[in-house]
C-alpha positions in Angstrom: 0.0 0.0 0.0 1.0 3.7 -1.1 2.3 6.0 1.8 -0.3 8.7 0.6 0.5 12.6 2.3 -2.9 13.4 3.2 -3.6 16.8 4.3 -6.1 19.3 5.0 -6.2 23.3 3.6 -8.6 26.3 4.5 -8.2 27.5 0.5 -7.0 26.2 -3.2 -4.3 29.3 -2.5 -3.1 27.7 1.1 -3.1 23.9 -1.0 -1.1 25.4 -3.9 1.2 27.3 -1.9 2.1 24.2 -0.1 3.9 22.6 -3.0 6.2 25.0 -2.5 6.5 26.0 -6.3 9.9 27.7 -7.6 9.4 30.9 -10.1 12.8 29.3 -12.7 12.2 27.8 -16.3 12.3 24.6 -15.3 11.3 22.1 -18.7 14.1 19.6 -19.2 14.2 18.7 -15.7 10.3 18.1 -16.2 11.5 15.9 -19.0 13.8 14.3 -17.7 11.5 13.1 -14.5 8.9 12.2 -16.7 11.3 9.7 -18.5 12.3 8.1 -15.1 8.7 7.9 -14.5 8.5 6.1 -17.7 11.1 4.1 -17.3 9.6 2.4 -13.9 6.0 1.9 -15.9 7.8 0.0 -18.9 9.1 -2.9 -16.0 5.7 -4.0 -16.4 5.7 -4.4 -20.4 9.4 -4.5 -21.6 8.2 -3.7 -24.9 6.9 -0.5 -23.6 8.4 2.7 -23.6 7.0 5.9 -24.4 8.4 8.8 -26.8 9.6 11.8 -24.9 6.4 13.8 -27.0 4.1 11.3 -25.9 5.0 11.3 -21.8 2.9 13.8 -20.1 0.2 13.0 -22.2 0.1 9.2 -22.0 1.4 8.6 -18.8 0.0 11.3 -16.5 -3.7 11.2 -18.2 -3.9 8.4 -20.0 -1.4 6.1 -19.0 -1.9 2.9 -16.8 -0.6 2.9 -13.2 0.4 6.6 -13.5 -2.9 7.8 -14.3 -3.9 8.5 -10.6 -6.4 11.5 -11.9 -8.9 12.2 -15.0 -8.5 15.8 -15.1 -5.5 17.3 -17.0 -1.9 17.7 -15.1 0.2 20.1 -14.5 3.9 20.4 -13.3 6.0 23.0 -11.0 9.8 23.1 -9.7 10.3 22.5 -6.4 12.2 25.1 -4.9 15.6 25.0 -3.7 15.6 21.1 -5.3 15.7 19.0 -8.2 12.3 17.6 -7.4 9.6 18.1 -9.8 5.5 17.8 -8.8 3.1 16.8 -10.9 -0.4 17.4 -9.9 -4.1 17.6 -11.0 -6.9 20.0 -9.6 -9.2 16.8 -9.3 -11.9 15.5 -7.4 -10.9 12.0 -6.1 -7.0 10.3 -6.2 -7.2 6.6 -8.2 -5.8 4.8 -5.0 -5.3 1.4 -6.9 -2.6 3.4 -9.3 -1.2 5.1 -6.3 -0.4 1.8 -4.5 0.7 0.3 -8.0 3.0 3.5 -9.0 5.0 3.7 -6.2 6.3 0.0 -6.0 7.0 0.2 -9.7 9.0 3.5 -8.7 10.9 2.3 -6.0 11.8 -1.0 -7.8 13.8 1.2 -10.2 15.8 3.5 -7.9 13.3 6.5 -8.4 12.0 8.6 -5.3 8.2 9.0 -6.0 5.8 11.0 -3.0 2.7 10.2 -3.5 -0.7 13.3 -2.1 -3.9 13.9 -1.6 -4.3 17.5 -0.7 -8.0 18.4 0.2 -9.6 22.3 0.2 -13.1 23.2 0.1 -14.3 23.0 -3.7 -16.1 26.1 -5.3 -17.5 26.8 -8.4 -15.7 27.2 -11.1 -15.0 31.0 -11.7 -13.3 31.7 -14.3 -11.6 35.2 -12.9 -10.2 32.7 -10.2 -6.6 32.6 -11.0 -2.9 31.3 -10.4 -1.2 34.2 -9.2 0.9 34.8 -12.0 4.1 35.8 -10.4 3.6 32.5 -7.7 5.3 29.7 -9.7 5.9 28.7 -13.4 3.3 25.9 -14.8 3.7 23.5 -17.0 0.5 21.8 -18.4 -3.0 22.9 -19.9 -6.1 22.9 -19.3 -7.6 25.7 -16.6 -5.9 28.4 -14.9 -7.8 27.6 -11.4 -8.0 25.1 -8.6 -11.5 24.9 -7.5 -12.9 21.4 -7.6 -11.5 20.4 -4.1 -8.4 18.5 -3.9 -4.7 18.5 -5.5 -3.8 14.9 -6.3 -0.5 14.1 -7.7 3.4 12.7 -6.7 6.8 14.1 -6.3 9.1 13.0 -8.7 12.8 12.9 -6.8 16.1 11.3 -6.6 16.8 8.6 -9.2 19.3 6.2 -8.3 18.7 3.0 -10.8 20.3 0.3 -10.1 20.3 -0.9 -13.7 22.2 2.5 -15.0 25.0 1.8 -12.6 25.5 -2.1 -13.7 25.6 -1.0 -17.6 28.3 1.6 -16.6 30.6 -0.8 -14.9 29.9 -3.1 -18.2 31.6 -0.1 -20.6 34.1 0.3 -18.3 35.4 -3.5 -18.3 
């Protein structure tokens, strides 16, 4: 079972604040995490590994274990890190992905933190905004958080094991 971060916020603002997003351009690192995130989810089909163009897309929305919303993703920069946070404004987190994404993460040296932020929902209004000098997005879809909960996983260190073996093999 998934270690889930649950926690509770009075606003979307306080939720959003809380991932602690950093204000630098920030979209090869995004690309690179999303390729370690791709590389755990193709152990479970060697066959399987998705094109760079296709990643956020496929695995995020409509991928298999990764898909742990419906609504569209977004990522930010953690500050003062090399962590990267994907995360969805959604209405529920797909716990059977959660607790099938972060085995498949672990088993390939990749540091994946898995929440469930809740705030209270309100309509959708669309002069309800991102701050735009909080944080620089990546992703579509709307410009406001107001359905009631941030779902989505840290993307950390990535230590796989695999990489180190096939560097000792050119060495030799």
């Amino acid at each position: 079972m998934a270690s889930i971060d649950r926690r509770n916020f009075d606003s979307a603002q306080s939720a959003f604040e809380a991932l602690n997003a950093d204000t630098v351009p920030f979209a090869l690192l995004a690309r690179q995490k999303l390729l370690h995130i791709g590389t755990a989810v193709s152990t479970r089909d060697f066959g399987t590994r998705p094109s760079v163009h296709n990643l956020m897309f496929y695995l995020l929305l409509n991928g298999d274990v990764a898909k742990l919303s419906s609504k569209t993703w977004k990522c930010v920069k953690i500050k003062d890190s090399e962590d990267v946070c994907f995360y969805s404004d959604s209405y529920h987190l797909n716990i059977d992905n959660a607790n099938k994404l972060e085995p498949l993460c672990r088993g390939v040296g990749l540091d994946v933190r898995i929440f469930e932020w809740d705030y209270p929902g309100c309509e959708y209004d669309q002069n309800d905004r991102y701050p735009s000098n909080t944080a620089k997005i990546i992703g579509g879809g709307y410009k406001q958080l107001y359905r009631g909960k941030l779902v989505g996983f840290v993307v950390g260190a990535y230590n796989n094991p695999f990489e180190a073996l096939k560097k000792k093999r050119k060495r030799a």
